[in-house]
N, C-alpha and C positions, 0 to 999 in steps of 0.2 A: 713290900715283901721281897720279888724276887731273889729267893732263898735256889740252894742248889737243883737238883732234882737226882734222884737217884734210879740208877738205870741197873736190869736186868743182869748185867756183867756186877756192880758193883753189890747186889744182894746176892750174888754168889759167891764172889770174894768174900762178902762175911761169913757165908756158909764155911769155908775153904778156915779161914780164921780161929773160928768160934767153934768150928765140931769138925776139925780135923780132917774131913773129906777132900778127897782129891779132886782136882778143878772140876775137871770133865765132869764128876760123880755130882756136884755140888750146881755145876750149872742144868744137869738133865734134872735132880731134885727140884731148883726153882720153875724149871718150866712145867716140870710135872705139874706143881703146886698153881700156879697158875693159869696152866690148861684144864685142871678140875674148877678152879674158881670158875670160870670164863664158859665151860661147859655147862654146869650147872646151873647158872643166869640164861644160857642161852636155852636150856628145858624150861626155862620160869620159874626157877629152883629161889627160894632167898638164899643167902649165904651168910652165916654168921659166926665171927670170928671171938670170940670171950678175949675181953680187953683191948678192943681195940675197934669194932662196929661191925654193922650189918651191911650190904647187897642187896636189890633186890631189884626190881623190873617195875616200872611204874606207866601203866598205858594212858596218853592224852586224848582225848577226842579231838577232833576233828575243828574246828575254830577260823574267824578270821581274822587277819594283821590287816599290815599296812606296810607298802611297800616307802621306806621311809623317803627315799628321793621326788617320787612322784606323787603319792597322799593316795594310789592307789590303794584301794579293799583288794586283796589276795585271800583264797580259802589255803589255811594251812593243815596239812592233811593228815591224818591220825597217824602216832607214833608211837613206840615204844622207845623210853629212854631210862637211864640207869642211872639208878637214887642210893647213895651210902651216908647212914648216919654210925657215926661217931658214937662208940660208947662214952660212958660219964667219966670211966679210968682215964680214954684219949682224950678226952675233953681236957680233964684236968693236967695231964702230961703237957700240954699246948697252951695251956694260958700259964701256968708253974714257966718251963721256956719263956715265958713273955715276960713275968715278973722278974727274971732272973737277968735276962737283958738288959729290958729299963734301968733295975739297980746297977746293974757294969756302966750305962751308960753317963 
C-alpha cells in the first residue's frame, strides 16, 4: 500500500479550493468538524456519515495474551476502542481505485 496520508492542513486547503473560504475560516471549519466527530465517540455517541461509514466505540473485556518474548500469560485489561466500518458507496470507491490501477499497470 503505503499510499500518501492526508493531513489536517491539507483538508483545509481543499476546503480553501473547493468552497472559496479563506485559510483561517477553512482550517477552524475542519477542526470544528472533527472536534464534534471526536467528541461525540468520546460521549459513546456512534457517528455516521451517508457515503462514506460509521464510528463507533466497541468495549473488549478483559482477556488473556501472551507476552510473545517469554510465553508468558499476561491479563489484558478491558478497553474501549474505536471501530469504523465503511459504507458499500466507500467500499465500492476503493476497489473501482484498485481496478483502475491494476488496468494502468
Amino acid at each position: 500500500m503505503g499510499g500518501k496520508t492526508l493531513t489536517r492542513a491539507e483538508l483545509a486547503e481543499a476546503v480553501v479550493r473547493k468552497v472559496g473560504l479563506p485559510r483561517n475560516e477553512s482550517q477552524e471549519l475542519v477542526e470544528l468538524v472533527l472536534s464534534e466527530i471526536s467528541g461525540s465517540l468520546a460521549r459513546g455517541e456512534q457517528v455516521k456519515l451517508s457515503s462514506f461509514g460509521s464510528f463507533g466505540i466497541r468495549e473488549k473485556g478483559e482477556r488473556m495474551g501472551r507476552n510473545p518474548k517469554t510465553g508468558e500469560e499476561v491479563p489484558i485489561t478491558p478497553r474501549k476502542v474505536l471501530v469504523f466500518r465503511p459504507s458499500n458507496i466507500m467500499k465500492d470507491r476503493i476497489n473501482q481505485g484498485q481496478s483502475r490501477r491494476k488496468a494502468a499497470e
